[in-house]
C-alpha positions, -999 to 999 in steps of 0.1 A, spaced: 0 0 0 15 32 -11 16 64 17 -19 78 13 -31 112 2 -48 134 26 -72 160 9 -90 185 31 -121 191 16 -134 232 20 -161 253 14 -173 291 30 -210 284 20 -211 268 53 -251 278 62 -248 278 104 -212 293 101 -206 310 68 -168 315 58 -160 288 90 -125 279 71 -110 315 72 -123 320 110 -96 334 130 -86 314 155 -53 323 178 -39 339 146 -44 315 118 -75 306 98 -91 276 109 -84 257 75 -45 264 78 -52 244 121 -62 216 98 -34 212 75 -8 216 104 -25 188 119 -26 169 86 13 178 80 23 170 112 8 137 108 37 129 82 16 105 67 16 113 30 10 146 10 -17 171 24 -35 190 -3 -66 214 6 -95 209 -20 -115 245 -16 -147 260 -32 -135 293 -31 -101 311 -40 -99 327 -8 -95 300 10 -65 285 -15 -51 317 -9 -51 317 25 -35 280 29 -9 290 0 -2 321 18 5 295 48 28 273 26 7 247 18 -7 234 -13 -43 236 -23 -63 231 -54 -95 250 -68 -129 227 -70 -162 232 -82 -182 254 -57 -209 233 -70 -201 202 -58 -228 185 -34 -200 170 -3 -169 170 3 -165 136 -8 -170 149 -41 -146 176 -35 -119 149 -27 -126 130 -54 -123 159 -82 -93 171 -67 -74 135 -62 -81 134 -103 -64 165 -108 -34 154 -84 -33 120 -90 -43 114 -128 -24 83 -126 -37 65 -93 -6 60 -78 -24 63 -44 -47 37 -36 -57 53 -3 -74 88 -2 -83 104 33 -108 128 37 -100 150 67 -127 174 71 -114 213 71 -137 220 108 -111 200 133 -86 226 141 -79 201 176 -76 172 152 -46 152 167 -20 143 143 -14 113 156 -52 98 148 -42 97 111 -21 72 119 -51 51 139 -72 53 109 -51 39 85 -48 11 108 -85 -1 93 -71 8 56 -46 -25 65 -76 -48 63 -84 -57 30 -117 -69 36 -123 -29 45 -132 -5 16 -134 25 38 -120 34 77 -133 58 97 -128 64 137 -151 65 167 -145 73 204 -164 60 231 -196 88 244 -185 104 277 -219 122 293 -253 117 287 -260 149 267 -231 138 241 -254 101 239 -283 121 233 -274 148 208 -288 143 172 -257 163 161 -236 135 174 -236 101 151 -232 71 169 -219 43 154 -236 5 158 -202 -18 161 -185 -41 186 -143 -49 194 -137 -79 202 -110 -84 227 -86 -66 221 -89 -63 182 -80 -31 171 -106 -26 141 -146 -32 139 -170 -34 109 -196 -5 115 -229 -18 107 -251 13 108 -246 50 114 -273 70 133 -287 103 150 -307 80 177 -287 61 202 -276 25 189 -270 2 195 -298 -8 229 -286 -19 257 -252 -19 283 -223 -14 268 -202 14 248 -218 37 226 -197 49 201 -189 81 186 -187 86 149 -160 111 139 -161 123 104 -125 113 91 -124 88 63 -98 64 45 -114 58 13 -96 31 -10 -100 47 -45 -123 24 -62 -145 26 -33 -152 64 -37 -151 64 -70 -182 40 -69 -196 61 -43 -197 93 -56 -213 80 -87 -240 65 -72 -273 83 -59 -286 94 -23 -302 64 -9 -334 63 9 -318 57 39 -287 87 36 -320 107 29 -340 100 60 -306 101 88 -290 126 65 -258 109 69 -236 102 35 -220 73 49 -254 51 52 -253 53 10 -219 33 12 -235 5 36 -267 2 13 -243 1 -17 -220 -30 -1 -192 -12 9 -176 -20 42 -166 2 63 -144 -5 91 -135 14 127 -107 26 146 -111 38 180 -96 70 202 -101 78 235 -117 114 228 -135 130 201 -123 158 183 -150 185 179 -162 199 152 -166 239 144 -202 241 129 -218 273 150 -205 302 167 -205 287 199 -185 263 186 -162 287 175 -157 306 205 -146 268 224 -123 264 197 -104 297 202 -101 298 239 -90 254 234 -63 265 211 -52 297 230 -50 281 258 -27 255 246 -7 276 230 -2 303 262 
């Protein structure tokens, strides 16, 4: 398995936090937090696929390398799959992560955990999960949970659905989806040609059209969850997290 490429998918038409990827936060634009993390990582080439030139701008302007999509697109697995074909006509990299562009506390080292599911071969994509800390977090729509089970002390587990409600019943870990995928190439490329399915339409989560489709999708777990920037109050958590590492 060659080293896989990490694309950062981007957008400002966010519609709860519009223009999200430039947000300031402890000096730097959220987006250019992300590909730090992503660099960091040292895991393969990190490449920032944006809808807008502002915000290649602002990640060349950082040093990094980005490339322009089509503001169009409908999700940013789209966007990382128009972009690998501009960076990778060939295929010479049979793993593509998709690290979304709203984790500016996205440790470097989980890039590392997920490609631990991208070493099963019986996996066409890897994802991560964390185990739910407090009851609010179990009960949150905003949160996915993830049905799937480790046995032992196995280090990988097939996700059999996604959801908004709390799966699976009864004791035990409920699991935390966290949107970071590995995505063997001919997986995506299915996926993305392939329509929303009834059930992607009804928990409005994307990943529910690979399950329907066939495609499995295999888990990694960390002990926290990195949080995602999606409203202001979000935001505001984000800055004083960072600043406060940083002072």
């Amino acid at each position: 398995m060659t080293a896989p490429l990490v694309i950062i998918p981007a957008r400002l038409a966010s519609t709860r936090l519009p223009g999200k990827p430039l947000a300031d936060i402890a000096g730097k634009p959220m987006i250019v937090h992300v590909l730090h993390a992503a660099q960091a990582a040292q895991i393969g080439r990190v490449v920032v696929a944006a809808a807008d030139q502002e915000i290649c701008d602002a990640v060349r302007n950082a040093g990094g390398e980005a490339v322009l999509t089509d503001p169009n697109l409908a999700s940013g697995s789209d966007r990382v799959w128009q972009a690998a074909q501009h960076l990778d006509p060939t295929e010479e990299h049979d793993v593509l992560i998709n690290l979304q562009g709203d984790l500016p506390t996205f440790p470097p080292e989980y890039l590392h955990t997920l490609m631990q599911t991208m070493e099963d071969t019986s996996f066409d994509i890897g994802t991560l999960v964390a185990p739910v800390t407090t009851e609010a977090e179990k009960q949150a729509d905003s949160v996915v949970k993830v049905a799937c089970h480790f046995y032992g002390n196995a280090s990988t587990a097939a996700a059999l659905y996604f959801s908004r409600s709390v799966i699976p019943w009864g004791e035990g870990v409920t699991w935390h989806h966290v949107g970071v995928y590995g995505w063997r190439r001919d997986a995506l490329r299915k996926f993305v040609s392939l329509p929303e399915s009834g059930l992607e339409q009804r928990e409005k989560l994307e990943q529910l059209r690979a399950l329907e489709a066939g495609l499995r999708i295999g888990c990694a777990h960390i002990k926290i969850a990195p949080f995602g920037v999606d409203t202001p109050e979000d935001l505001e958590r984000a800055r004083h997290v960072v600043g406060k590492a940083l002072s």
